[in-house]
C-alpha positions in Angstrom: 0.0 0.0 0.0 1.3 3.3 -0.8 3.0 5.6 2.2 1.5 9.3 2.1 3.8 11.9 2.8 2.0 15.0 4.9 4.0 18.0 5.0 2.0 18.9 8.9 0.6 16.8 11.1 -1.9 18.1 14.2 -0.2 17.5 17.8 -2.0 16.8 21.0 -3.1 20.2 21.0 -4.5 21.0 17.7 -1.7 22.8 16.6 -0.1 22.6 13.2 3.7 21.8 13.0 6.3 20.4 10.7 8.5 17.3 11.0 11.0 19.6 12.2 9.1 21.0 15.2 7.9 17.7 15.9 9.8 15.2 18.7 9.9 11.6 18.6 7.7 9.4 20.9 4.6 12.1 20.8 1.6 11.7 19.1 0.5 13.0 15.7 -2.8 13.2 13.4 -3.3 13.8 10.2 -4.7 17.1 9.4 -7.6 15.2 7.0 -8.6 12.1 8.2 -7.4 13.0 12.1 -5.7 9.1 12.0 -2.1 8.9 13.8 1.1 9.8 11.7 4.8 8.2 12.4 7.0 11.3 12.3 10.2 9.9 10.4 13.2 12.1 11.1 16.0 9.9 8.9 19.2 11.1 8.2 19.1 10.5 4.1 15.2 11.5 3.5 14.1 15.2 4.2 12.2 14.6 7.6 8.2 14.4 7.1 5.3 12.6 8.7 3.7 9.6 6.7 0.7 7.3 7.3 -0.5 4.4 4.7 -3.4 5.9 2.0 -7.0 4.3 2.1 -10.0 5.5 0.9 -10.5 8.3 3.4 -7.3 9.7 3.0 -5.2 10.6 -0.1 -2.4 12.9 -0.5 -5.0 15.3 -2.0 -7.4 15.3 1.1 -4.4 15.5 3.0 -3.2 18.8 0.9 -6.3 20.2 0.3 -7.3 19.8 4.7 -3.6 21.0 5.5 -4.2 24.3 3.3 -7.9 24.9 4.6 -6.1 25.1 8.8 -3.4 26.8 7.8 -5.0 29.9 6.6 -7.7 29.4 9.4 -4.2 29.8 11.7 -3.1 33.0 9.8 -7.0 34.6 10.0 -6.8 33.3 13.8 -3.1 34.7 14.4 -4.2 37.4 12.9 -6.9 39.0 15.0 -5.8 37.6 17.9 -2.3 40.3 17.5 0.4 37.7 16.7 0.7 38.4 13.3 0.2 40.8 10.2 -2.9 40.5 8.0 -2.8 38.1 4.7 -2.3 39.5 1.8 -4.2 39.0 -1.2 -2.3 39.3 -4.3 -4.8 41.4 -6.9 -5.0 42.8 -10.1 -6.4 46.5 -10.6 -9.3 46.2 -13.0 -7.9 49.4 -14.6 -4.3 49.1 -15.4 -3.7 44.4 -14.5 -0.9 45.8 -12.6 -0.5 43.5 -9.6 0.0 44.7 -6.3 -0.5 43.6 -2.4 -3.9 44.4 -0.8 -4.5 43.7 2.9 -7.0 41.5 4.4 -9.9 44.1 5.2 -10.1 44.7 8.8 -13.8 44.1 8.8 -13.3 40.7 8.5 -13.7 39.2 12.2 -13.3 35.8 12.3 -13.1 32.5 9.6 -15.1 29.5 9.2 -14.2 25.7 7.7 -16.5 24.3 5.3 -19.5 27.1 5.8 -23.1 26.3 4.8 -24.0 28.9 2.5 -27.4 30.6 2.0 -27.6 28.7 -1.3 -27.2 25.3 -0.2 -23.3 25.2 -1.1 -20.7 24.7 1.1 -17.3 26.7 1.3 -13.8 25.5 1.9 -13.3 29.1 3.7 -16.4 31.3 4.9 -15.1 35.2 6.3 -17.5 36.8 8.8 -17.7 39.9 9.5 -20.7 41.2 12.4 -22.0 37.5 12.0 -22.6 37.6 8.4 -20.8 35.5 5.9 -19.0 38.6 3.1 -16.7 36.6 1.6 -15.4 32.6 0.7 -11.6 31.0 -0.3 -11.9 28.0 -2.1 -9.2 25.8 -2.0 -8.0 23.8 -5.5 -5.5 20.8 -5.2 -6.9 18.8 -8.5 -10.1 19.6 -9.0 -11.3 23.9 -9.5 -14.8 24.6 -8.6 -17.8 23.5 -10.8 -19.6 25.3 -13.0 -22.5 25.4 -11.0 -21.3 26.5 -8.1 -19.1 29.4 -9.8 -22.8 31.0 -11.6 -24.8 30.6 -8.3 -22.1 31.1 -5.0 -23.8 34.7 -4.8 -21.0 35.7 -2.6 -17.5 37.0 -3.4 -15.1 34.4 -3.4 -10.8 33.5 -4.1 -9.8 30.2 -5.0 -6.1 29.6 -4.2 -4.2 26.6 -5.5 -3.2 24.3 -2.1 0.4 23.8 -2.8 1.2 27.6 -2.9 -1.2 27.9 0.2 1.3 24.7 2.2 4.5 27.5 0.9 3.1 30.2 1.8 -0.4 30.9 4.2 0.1 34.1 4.5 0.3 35.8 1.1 -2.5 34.4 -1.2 -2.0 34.4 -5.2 -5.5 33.7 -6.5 -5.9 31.7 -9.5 -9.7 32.9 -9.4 -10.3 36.4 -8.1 -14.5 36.9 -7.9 -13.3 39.8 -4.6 -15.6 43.3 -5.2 -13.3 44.7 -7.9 -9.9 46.4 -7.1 -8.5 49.7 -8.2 -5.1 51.0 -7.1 -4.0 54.0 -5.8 -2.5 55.4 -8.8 -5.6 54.5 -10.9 -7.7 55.9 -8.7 -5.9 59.1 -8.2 -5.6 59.2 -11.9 -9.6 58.8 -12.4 -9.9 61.8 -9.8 -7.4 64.1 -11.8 -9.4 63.3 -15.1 -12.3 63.9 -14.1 -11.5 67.4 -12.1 -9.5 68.4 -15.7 -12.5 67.8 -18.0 -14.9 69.9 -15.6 -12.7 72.8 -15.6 -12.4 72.2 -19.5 -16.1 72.0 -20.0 -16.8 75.0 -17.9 -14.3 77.3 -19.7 -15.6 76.4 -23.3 -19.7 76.7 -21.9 -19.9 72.2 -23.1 -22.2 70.5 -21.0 -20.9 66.9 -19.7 -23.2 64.4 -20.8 -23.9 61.1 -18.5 -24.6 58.3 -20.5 -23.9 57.6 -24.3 -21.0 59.8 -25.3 -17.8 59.4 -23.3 -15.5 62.5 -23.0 -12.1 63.0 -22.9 -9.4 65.6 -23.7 -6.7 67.0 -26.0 -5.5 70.2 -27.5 -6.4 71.7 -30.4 -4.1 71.0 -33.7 -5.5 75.2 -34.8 -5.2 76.9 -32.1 -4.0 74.3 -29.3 -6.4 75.6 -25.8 -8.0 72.9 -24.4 -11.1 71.1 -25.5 -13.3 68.2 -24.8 -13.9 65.3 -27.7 -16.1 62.7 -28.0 -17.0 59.2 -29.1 -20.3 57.1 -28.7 -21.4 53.6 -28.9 -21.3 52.0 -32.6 -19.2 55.3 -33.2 -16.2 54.7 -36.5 -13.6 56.3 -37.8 -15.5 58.9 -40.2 -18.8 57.7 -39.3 -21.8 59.2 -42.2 -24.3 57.7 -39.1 -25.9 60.2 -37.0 -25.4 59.8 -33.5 -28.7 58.3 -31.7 -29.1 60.3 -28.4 -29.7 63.3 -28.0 -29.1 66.4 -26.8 -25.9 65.8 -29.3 -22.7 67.8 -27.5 -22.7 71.1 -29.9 -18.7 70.3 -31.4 -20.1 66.9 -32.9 -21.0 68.6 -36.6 -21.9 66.8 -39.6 -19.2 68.5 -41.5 -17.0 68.2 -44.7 -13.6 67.0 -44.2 -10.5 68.6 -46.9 -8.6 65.7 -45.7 -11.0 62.7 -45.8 -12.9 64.0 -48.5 -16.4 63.7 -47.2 -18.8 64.3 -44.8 -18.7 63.0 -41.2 -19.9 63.0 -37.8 -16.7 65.2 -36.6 -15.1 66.6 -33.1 -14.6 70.3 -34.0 -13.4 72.7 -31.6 -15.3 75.4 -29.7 -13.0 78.1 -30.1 -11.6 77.9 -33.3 -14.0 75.5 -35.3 -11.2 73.3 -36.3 -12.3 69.8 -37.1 -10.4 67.3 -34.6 -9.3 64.0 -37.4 -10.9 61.0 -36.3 -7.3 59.5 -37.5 -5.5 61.4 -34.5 -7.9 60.7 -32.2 -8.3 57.0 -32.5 -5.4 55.7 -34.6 -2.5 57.8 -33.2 -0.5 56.5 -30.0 -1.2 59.7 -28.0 -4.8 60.6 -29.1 -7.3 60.4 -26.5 -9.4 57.5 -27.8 -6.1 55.4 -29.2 -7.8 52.0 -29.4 -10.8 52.3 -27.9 -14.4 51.1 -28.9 -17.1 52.1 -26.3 -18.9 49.6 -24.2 -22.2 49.3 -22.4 -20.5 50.5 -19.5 -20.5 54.4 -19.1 -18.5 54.8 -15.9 -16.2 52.1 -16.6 -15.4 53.7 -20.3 -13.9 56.4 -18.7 -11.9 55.2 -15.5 -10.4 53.4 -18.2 -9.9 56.2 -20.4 -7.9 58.2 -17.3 -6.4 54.8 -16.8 -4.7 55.4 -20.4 -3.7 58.7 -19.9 -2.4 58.2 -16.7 -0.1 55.3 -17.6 1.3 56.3 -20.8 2.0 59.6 -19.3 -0.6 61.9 -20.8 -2.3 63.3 -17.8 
């Protein structure tokens, strides 16, 4: 029968150690199936705990029960003042830079294997003034179903075990389905782009529109001030379509191009009348709509056009 190798074992306690903390002629237990290990401290094999596999125990229960208790240890260690929060490691939904977020302090306490609401059960429940806010899902072999991914109805990581036995403390999700996460610079570059196109708007007398057409900024080729442009849903380079909504913003003109050589829905400028090219403004590296196509999304559109600016160092 094969010998499983499990990298802690539970001592009299409850406690998780390692072969290395452990001393001979005490008793251990397997983290998953709670049976008693034999602590082998050899001097040519690295020094581990073993027990024979069956059908309750295999070395992924063993992995996948090890991982679950040790991040219930760093949550416990946590609040309790013997240690620093987790870290989650998370991409910003603005610029997939990754960077280190802290556990949220409203998180009091963490639960194994949680009932939820819906009838699943989670690896990891957080609670936070006895509600369940969050779920980690642990992944050895097997990532969770379908089913349960479309219907959890609660935010929820899944972390891969090994990395969780490495590390406990700093979690690299291989699913992140946290309340979305915008970094600091992102979000201090969404608050200069917004304050810019106000005082832009105010000065040229253009009223900000809040759905539909999504703003930005550049300057003038003619006269260079400062002006707002525009784009829209369905919207193309040198589009003969009429834009939808209405009130159109006043510098969108149906006006002849020299350079095109036709008509088109065009950005114009307030001051000097100048049509803005749809070529610069979607096709060149720094104009202010440089590959992008609108979306459903109206806020999103532009925190992710300040995003741009921000990062390729136009605003």
């Amino acid at each position: 029968m094969n010998i499983l190798k499990v990298p802690l074992a539970l001592n009299e306690s409850g406690n998780l150690l390692n072969a290395e903390e452990a001393q001979s002629g005490n008793k251990y237990h397997c983290p998953s199936c709670g049976g008693e290990l034999l602590l082998r401290k050899g001097e040519i094999n690295a020094h581990h705990f073993a027990h024979k596999a069956s059908k309750a125990c295999t070395q992924e229960t063993i992995t996948h029960s090890t991982a679950k208790k040790l991040i219930l240890n760093a949550i416990n260690d946590w609040k309790t003042g013997k240690s620093s929060p987790p870290i989650l490691k998370r991409k910003c939904q603005k610029c997939n830079v990754i960077l280190e977020q802290l556990l949220p302090e409203k998180v009091d306490s963490a639960v194994e294997e949680l009932a939820l609401p819906n009838g699943f059960r989670t690896d990891i429940g957080l609670i936070s003034r006895n509600e369940i806010v969050a779920c980690i899902e642990i992944r050895v072999t097997h990532k969770v179903d379908e089913e349960k991914q479309k219907n959890f109805g609660i935010p929820y990581v899944e972390l891969e075990g090994f990395d969780v036995l490495a590390n406990p403390t700093v979690w690299t999700p291989i699913v992140d389905c946290f309340n979305s996460y915008t970094c600091r610079s992102c979000k201090e570059a969404i608050n200069k782009f917004h304050k810019k196109v106000h005082i832009i708007a105010q000065r040229s007398n253009i009223d900000l529109p809040s759905s539909f057409y999504r703003y930005s900024y550049t300057s003038c080729w003619k006269c260079k001030k400062n002006i707002l442009v525009f784009t829209w849903p369905s919207n193309y380079s040198q589009s003969n379509q009429k834009p939808l909504q209405k009130p159109i913003p006043r510098t969108i003109v149906y006006r002849y191009s020299k350079t095109a050589g036709h008509k088109y829905w065009a950005n114009t400028c307030p001051y000097c009348n100048a049509i803005q090219g749809d070529f610069f403004l979607y096709n060149e590296p720094d104009g202010p709509f440089f590959s992008f196509r609108c979306s459903n999304n109206f806020e999103n559109d532009l925190e992710s056009l300040a995003s741009y600016l921000y990062h390729y160092g136009m605003l």
